[in-house]
mmCIF file of the N, C-alpha and C atoms, coordinates in Angstrom:
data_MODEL
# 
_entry.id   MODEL 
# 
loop_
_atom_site.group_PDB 
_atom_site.id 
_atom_site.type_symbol 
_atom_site.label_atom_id 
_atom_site.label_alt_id 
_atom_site.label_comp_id 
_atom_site.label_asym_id 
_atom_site.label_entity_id 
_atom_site.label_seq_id 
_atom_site.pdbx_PDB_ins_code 
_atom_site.Cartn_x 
_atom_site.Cartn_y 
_atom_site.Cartn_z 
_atom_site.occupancy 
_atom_site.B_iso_or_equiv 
_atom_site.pdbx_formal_charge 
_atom_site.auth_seq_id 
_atom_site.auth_comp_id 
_atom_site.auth_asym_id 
_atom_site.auth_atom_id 
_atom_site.pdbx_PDB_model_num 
ATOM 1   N N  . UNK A 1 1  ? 0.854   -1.176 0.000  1.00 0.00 ? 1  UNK A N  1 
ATOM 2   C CA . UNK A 1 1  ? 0.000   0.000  0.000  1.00 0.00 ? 1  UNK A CA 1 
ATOM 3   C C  . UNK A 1 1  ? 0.900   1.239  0.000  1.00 0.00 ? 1  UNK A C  1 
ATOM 4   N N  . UNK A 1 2  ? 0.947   2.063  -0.570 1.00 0.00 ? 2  UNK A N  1 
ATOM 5   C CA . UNK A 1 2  ? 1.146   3.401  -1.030 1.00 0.00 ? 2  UNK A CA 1 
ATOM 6   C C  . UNK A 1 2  ? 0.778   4.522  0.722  1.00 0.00 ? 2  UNK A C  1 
ATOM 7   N N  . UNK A 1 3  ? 2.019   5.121  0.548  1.00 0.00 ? 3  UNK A N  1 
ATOM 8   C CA . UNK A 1 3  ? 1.931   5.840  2.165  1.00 0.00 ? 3  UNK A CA 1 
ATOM 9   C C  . UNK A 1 3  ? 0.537   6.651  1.478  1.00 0.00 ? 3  UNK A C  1 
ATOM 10  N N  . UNK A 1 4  ? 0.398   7.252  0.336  1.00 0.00 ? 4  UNK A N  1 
ATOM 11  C CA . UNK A 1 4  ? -1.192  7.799  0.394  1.00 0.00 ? 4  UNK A CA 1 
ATOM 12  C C  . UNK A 1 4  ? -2.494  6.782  0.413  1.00 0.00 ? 4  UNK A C  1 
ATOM 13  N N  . UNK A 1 5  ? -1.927  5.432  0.382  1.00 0.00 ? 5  UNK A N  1 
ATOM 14  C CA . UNK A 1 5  ? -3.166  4.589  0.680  1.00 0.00 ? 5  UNK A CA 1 
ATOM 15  C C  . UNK A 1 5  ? -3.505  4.852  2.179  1.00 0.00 ? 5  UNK A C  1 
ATOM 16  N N  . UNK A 1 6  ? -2.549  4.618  2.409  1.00 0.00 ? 6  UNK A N  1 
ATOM 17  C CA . UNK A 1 6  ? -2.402  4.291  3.769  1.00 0.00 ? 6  UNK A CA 1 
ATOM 18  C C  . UNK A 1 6  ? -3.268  6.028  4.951  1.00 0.00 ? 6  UNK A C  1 
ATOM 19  N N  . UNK A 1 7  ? -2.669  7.124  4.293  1.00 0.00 ? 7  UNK A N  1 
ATOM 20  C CA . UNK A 1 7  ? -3.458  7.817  4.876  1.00 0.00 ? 7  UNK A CA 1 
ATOM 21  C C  . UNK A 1 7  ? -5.092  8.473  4.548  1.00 0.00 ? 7  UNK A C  1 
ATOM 22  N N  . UNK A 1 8  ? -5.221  8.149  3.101  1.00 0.00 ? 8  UNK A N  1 
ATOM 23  C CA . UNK A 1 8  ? -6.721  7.977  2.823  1.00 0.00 ? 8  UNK A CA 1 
ATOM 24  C C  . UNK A 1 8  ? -7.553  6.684  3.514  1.00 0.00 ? 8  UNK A C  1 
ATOM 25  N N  . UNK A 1 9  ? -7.052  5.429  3.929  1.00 0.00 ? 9  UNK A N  1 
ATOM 26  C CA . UNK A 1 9  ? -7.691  4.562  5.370  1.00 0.00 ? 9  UNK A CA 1 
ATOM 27  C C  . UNK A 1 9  ? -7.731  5.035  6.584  1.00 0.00 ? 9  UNK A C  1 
ATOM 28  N N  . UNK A 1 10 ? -6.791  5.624  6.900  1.00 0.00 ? 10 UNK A N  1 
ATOM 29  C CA . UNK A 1 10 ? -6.953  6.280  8.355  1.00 0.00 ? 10 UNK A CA 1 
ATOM 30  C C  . UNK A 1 10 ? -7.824  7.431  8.492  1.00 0.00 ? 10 UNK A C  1 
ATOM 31  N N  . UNK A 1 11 ? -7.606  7.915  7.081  1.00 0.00 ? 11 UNK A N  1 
ATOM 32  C CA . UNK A 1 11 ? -8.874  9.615  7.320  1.00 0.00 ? 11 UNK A CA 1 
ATOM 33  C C  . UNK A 1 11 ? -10.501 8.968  7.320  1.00 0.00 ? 11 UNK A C  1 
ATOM 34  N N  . UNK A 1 12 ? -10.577 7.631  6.246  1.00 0.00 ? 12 UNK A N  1 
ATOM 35  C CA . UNK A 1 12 ? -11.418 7.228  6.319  1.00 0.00 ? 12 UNK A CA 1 
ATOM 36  C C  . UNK A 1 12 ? -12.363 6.292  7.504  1.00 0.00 ? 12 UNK A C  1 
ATOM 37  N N  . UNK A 1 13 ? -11.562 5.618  8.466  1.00 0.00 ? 13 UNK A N  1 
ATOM 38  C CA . UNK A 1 13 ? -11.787 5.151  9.412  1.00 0.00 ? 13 UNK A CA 1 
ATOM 39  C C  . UNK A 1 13 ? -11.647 5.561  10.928 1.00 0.00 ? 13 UNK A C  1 
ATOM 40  N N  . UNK A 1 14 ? -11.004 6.762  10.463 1.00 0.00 ? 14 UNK A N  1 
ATOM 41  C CA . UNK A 1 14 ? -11.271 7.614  12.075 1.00 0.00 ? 14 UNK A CA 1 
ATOM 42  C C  . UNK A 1 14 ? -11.486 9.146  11.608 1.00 0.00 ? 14 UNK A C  1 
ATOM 43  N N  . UNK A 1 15 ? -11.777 9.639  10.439 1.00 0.00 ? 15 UNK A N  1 
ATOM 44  C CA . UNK A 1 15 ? -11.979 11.059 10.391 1.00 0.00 ? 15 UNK A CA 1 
ATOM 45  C C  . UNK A 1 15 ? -11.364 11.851 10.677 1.00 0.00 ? 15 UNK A C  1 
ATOM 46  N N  . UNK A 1 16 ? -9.739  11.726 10.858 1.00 0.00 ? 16 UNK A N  1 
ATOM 47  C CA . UNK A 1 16 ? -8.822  12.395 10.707 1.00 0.00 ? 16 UNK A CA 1 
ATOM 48  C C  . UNK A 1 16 ? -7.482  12.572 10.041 1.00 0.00 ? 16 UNK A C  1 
ATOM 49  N N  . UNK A 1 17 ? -7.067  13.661 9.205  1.00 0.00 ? 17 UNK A N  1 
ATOM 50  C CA . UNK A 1 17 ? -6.034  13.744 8.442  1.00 0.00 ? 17 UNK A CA 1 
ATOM 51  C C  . UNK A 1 17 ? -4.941  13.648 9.638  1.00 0.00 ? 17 UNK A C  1 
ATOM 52  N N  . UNK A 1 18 ? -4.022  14.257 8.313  1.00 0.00 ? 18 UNK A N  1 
ATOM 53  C CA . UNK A 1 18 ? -2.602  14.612 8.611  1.00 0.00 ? 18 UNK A CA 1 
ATOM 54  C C  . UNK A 1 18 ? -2.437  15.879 9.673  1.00 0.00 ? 18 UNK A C  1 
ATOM 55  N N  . UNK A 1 19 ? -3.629  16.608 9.205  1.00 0.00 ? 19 UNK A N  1 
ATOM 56  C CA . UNK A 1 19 ? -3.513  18.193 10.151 1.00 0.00 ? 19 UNK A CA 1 
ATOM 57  C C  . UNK A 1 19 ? -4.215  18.086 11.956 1.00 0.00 ? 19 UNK A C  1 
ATOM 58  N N  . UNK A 1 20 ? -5.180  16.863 11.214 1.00 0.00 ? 20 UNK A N  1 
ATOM 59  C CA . UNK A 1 20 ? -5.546  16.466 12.943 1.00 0.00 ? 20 UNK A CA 1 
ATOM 60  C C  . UNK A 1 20 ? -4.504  15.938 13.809 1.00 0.00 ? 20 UNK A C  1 
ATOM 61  N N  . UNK A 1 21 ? -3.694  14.553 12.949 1.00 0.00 ? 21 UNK A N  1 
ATOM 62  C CA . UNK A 1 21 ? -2.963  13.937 14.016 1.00 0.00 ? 21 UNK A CA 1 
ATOM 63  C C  . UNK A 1 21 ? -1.744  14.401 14.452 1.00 0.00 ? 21 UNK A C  1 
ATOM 64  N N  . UNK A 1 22 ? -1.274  15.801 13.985 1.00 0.00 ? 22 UNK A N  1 
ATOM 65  C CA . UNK A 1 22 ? -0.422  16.638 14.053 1.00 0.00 ? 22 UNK A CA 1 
ATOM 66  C C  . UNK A 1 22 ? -0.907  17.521 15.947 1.00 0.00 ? 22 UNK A C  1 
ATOM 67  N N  . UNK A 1 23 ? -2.309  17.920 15.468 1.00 0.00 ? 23 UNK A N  1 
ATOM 68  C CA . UNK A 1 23 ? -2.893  18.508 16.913 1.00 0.00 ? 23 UNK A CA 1 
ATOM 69  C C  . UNK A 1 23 ? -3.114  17.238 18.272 1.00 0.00 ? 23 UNK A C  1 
ATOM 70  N N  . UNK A 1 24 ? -3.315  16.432 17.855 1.00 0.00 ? 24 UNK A N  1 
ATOM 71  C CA . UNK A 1 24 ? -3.978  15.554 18.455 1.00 0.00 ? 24 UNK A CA 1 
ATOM 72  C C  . UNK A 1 24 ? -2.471  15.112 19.358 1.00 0.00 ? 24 UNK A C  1 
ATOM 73  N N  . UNK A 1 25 ? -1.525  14.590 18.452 1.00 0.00 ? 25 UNK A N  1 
ATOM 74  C CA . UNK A 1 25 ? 0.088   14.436 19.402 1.00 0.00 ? 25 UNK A CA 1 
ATOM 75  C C  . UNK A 1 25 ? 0.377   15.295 19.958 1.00 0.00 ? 25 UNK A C  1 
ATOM 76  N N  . UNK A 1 26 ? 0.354   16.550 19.650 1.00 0.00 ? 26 UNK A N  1 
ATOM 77  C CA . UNK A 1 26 ? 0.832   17.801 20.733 1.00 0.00 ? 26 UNK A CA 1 
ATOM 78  C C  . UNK A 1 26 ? 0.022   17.594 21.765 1.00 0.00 ? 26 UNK A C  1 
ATOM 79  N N  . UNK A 1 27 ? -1.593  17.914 21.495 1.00 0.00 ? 27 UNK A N  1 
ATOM 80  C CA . UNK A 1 27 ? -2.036  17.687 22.857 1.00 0.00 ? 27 UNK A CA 1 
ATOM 81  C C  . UNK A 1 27 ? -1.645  16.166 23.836 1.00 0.00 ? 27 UNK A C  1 
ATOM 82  N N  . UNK A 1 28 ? -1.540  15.473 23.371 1.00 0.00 ? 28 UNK A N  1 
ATOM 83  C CA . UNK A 1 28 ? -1.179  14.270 24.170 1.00 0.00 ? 28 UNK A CA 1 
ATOM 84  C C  . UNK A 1 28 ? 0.368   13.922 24.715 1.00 0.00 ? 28 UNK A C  1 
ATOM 85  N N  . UNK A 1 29 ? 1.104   15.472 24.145 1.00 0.00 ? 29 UNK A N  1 
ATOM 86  C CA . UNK A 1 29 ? 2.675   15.557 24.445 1.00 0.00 ? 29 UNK A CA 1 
ATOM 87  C C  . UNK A 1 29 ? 3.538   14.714 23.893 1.00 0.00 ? 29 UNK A C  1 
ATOM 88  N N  . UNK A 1 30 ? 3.153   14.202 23.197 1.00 0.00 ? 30 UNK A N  1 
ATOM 89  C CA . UNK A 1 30 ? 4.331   13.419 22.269 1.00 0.00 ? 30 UNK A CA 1 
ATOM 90  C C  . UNK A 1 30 ? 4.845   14.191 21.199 1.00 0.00 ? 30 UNK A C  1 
ATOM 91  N N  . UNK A 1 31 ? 4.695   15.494 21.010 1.00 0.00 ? 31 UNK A N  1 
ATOM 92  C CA . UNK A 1 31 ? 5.257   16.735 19.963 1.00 0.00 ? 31 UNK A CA 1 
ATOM 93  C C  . UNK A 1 31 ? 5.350   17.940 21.163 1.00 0.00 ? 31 UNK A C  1 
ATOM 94  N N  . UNK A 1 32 ? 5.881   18.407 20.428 1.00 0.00 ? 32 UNK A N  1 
ATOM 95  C CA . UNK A 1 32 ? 6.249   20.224 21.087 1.00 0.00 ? 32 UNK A CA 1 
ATOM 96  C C  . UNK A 1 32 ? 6.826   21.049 19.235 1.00 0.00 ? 32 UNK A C  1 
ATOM 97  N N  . UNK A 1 33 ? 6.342   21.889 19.125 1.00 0.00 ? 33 UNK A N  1 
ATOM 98  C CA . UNK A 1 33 ? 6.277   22.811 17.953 1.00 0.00 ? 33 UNK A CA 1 
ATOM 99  C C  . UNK A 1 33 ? 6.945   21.870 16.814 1.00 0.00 ? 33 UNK A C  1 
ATOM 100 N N  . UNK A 1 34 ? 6.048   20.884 16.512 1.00 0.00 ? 34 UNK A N  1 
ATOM 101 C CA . UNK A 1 34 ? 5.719   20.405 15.389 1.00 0.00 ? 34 UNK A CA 1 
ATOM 102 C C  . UNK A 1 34 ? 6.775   19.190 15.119 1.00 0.00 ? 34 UNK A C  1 
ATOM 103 N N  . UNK A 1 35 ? 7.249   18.851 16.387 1.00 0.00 ? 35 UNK A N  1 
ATOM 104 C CA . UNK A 1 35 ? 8.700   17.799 16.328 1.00 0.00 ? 35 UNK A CA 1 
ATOM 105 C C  . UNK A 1 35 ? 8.042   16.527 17.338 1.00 0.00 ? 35 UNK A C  1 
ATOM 106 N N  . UNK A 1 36 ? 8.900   15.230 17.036 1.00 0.00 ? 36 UNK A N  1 
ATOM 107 C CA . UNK A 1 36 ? 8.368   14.566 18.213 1.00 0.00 ? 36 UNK A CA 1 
ATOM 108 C C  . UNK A 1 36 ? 9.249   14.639 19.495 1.00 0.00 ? 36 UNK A C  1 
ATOM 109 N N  . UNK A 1 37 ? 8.832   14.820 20.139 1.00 0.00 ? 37 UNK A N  1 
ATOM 110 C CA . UNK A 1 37 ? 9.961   14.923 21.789 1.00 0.00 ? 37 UNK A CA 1 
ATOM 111 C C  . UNK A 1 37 ? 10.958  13.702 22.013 1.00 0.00 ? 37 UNK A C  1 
ATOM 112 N N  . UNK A 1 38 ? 12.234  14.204 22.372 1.00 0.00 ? 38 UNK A N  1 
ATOM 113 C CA . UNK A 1 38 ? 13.402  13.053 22.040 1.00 0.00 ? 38 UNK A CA 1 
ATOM 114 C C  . UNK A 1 38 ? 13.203  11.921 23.149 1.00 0.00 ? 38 UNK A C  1 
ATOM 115 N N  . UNK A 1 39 ? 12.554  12.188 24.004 1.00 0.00 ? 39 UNK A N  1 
ATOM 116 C CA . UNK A 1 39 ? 11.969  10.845 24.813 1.00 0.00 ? 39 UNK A CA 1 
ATOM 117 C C  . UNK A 1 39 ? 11.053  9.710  24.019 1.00 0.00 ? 39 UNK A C  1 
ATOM 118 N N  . UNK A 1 40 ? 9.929   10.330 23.682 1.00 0.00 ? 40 UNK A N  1 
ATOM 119 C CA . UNK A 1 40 ? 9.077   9.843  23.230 1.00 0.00 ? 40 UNK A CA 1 
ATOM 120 C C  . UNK A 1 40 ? 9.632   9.316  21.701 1.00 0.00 ? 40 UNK A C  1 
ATOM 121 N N  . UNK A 1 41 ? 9.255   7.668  22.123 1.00 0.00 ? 41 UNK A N  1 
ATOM 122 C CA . UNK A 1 41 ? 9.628   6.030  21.545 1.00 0.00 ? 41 UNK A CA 1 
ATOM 123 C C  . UNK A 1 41 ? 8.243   6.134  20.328 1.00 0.00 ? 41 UNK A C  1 
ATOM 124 N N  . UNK A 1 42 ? 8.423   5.127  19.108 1.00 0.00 ? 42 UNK A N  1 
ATOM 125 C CA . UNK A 1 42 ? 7.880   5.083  18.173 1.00 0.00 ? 42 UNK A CA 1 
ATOM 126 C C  . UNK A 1 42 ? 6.276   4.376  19.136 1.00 0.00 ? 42 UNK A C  1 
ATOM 127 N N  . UNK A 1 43 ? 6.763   3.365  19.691 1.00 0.00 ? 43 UNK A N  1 
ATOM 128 C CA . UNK A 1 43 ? 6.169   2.475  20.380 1.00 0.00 ? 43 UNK A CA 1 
ATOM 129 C C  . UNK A 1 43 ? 4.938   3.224  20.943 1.00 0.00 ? 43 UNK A C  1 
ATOM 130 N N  . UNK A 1 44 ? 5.238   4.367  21.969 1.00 0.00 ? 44 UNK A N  1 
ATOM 131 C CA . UNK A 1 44 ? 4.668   5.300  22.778 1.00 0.00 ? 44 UNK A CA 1 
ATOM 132 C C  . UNK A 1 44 ? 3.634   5.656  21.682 1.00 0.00 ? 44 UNK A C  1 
ATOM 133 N N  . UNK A 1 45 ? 3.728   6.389  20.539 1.00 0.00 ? 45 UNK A N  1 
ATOM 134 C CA . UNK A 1 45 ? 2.663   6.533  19.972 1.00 0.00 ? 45 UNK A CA 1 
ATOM 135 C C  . UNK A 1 45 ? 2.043   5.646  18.888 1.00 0.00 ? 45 UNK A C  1 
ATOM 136 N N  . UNK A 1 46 ? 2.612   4.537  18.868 1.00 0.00 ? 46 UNK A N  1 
ATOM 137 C CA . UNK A 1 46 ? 1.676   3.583  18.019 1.00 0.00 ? 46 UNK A CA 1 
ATOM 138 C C  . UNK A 1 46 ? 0.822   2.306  18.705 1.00 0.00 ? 46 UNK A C  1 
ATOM 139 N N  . UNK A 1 47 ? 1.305   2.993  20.417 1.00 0.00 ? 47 UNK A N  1 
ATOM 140 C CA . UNK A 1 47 ? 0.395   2.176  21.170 1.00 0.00 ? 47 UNK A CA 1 
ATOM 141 C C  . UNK A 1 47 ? -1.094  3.144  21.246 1.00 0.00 ? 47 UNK A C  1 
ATOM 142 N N  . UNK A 1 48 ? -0.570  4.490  21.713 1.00 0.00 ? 48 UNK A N  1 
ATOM 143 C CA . UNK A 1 48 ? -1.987  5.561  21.667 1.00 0.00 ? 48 UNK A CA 1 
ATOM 144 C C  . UNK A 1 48 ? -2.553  5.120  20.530 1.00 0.00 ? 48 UNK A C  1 
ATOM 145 N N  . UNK A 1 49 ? -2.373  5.378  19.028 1.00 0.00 ? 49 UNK A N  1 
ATOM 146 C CA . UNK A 1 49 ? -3.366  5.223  18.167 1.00 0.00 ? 49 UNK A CA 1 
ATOM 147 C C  . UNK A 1 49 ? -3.958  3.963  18.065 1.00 0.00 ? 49 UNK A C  1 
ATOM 148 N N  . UNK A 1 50 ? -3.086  2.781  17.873 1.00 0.00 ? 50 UNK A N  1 
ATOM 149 C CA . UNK A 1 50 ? -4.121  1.332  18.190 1.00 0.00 ? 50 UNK A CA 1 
ATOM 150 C C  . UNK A 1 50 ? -5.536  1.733  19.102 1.00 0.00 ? 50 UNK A C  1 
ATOM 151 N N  . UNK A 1 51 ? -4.952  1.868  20.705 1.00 0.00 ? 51 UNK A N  1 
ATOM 152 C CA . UNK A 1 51 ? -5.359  2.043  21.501 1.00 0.00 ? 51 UNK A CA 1 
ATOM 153 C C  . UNK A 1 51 ? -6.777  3.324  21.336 1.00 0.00 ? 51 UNK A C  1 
ATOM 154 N N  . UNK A 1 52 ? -6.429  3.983  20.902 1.00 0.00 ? 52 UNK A N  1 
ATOM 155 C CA . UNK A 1 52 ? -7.511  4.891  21.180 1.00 0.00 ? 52 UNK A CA 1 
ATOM 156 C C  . UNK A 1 52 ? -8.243  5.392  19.705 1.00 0.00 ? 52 UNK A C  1 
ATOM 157 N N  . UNK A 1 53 ? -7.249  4.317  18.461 1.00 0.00 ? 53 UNK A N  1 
ATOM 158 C CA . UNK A 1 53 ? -8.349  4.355  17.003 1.00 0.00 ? 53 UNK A CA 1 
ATOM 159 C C  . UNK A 1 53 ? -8.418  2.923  16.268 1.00 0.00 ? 53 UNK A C  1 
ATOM 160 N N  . UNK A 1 54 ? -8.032  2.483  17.347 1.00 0.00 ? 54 UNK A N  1 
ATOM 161 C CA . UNK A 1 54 ? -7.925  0.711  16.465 1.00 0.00 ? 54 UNK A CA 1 
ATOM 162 C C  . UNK A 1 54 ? -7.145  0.714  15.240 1.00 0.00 ? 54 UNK A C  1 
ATOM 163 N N  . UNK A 1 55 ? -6.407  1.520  14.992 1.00 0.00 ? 55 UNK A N  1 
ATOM 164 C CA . UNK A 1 55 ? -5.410  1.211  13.820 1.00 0.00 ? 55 UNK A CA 1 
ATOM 165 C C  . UNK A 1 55 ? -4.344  0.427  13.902 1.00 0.00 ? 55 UNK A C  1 
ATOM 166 N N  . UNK A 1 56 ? -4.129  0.018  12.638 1.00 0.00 ? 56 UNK A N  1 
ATOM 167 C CA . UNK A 1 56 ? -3.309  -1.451 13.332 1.00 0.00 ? 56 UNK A CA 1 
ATOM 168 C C  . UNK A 1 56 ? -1.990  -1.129 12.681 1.00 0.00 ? 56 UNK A C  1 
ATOM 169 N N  . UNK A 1 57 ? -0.706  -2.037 13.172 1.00 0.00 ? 57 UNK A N  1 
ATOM 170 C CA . UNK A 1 57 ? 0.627   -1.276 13.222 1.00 0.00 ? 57 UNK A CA 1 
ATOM 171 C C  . UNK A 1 57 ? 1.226   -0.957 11.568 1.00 0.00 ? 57 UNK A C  1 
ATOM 172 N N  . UNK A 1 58 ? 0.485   -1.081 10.827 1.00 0.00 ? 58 UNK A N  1 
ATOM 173 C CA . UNK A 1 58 ? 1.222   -0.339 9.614  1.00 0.00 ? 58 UNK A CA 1 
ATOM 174 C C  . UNK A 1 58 ? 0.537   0.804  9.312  1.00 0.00 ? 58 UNK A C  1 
ATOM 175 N N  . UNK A 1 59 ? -0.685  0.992  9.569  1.00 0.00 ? 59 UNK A N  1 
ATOM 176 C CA . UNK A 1 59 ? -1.574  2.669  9.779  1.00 0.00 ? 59 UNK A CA 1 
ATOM 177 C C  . UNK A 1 59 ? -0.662  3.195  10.695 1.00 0.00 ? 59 UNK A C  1 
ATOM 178 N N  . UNK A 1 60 ? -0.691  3.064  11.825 1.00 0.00 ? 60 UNK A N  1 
ATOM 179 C CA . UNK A 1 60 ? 0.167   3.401  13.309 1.00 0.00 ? 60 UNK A CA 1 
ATOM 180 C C  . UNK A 1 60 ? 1.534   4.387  12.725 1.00 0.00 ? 60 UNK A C  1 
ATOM 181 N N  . UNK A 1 61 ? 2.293   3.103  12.141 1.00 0.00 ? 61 UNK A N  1 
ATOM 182 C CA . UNK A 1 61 ? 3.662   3.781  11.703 1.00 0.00 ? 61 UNK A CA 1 
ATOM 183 C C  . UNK A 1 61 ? 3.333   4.387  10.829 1.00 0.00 ? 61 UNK A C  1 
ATOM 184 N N  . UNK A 1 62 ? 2.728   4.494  9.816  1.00 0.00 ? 62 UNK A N  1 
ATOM 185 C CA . UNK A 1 62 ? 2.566   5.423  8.531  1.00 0.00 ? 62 UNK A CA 1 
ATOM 186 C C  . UNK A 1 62 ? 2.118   7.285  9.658  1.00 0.00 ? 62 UNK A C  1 
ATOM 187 N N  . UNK A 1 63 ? 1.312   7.569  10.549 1.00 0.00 ? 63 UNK A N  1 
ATOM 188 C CA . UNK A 1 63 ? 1.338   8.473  11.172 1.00 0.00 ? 63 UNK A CA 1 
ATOM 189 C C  . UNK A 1 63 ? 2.592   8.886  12.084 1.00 0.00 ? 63 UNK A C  1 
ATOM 190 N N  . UNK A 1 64 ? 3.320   7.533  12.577 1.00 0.00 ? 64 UNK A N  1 
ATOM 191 C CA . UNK A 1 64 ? 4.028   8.157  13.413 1.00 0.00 ? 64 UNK A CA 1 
ATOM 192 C C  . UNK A 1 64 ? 5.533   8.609  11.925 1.00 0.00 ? 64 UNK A C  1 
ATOM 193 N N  . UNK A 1 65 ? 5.524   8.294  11.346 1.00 0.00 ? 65 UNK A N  1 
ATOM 194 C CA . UNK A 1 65 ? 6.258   8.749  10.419 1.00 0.00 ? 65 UNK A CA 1 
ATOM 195 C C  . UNK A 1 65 ? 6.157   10.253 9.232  1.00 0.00 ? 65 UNK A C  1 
ATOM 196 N N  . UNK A 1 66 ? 4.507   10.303 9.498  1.00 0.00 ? 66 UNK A N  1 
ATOM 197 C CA . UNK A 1 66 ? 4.372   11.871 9.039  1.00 0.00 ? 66 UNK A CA 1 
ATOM 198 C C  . UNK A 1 66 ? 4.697   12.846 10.368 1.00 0.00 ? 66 UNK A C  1 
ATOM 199 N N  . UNK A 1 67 ? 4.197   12.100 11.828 1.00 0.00 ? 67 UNK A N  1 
ATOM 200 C CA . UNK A 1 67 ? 4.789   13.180 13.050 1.00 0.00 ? 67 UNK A CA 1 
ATOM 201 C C  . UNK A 1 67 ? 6.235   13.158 13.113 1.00 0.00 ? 67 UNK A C  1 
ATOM 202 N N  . UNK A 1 68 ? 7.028   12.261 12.454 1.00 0.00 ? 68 UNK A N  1 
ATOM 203 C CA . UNK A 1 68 ? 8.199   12.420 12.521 1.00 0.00 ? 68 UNK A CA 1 
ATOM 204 C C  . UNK A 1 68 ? 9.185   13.200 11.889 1.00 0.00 ? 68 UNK A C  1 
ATOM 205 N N  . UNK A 1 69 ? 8.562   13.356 10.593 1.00 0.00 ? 69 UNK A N  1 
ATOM 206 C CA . UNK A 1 69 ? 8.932   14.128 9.530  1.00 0.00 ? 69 UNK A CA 1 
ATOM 207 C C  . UNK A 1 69 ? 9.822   13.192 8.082  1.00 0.00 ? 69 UNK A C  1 
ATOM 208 N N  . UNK A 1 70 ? 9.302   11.928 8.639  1.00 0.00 ? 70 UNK A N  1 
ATOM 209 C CA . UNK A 1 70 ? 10.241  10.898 7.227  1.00 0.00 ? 70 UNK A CA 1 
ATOM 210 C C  . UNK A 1 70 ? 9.149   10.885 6.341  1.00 0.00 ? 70 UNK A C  1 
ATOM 211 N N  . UNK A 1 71 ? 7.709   11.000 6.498  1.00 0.00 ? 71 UNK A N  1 
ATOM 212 C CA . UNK A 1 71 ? 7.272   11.367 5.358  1.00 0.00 ? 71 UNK A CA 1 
ATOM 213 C C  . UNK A 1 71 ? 6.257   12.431 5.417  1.00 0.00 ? 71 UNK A C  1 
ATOM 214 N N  . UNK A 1 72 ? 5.653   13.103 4.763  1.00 0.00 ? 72 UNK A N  1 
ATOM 215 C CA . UNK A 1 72 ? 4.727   14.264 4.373  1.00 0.00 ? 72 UNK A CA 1 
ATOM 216 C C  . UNK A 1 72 ? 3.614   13.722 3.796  1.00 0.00 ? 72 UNK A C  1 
ATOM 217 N N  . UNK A 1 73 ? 2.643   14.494 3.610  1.00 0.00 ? 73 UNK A N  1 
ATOM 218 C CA . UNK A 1 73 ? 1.220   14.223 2.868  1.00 0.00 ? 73 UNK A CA 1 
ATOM 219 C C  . UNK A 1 73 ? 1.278   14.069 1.625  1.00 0.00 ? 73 UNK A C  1 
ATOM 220 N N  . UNK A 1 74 ? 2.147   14.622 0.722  1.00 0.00 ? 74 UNK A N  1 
ATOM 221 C CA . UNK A 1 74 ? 2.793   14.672 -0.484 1.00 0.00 ? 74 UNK A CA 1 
ATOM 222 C C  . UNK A 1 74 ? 3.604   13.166 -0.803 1.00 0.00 ? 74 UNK A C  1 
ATOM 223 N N  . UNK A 1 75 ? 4.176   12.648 0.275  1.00 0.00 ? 75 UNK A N  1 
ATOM 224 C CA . UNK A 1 75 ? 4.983   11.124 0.061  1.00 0.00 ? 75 UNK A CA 1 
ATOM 225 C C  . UNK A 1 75 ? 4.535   10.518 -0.723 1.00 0.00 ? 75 UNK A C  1 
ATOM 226 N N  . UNK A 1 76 ? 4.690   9.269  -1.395 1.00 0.00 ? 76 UNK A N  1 
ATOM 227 C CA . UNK A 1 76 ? 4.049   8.237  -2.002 1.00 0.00 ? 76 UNK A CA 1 
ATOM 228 C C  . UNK A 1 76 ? 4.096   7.241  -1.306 1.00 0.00 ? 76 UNK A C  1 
# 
């Protein structure tokens, strides 16, 4: 699947983009101005999203990799 497959399933099954899960990690402190915090483990947030959107670990990493900055909305 194509990292844009991958985030047209997640917008589709929880109703949120790229610009939500950007807000959504800050508030939950796993970001600070648009970075992920050097504590915070891949793990740490691909347990929150399972956990709190049922996405399963290749959705998971495909977000924690746009909060990371290895890929963008633009990626393939």
């Amino acid at each position: 699947m194509s990292f844009q497959g991958y985030l047209k399933t997640i917008k589709e099954k929880t109703g949120n983009g790229p610009t939500e899960f950007r807000a959504l990690a800050e508030q939950k402190g796993f970001t600070a101005n648009g970075e992920v915090k050097p504590e915070v483990k891949a793990g740490d947030i691909v347990n929150w999203l399972k956990n709190d959107f049922s996405l399963g670990q290749g959705h998971a990493m495909a977000i924690y990799a746009l909060l990371k900055g290895i890929k963008n909305e633009d990626s393939e």
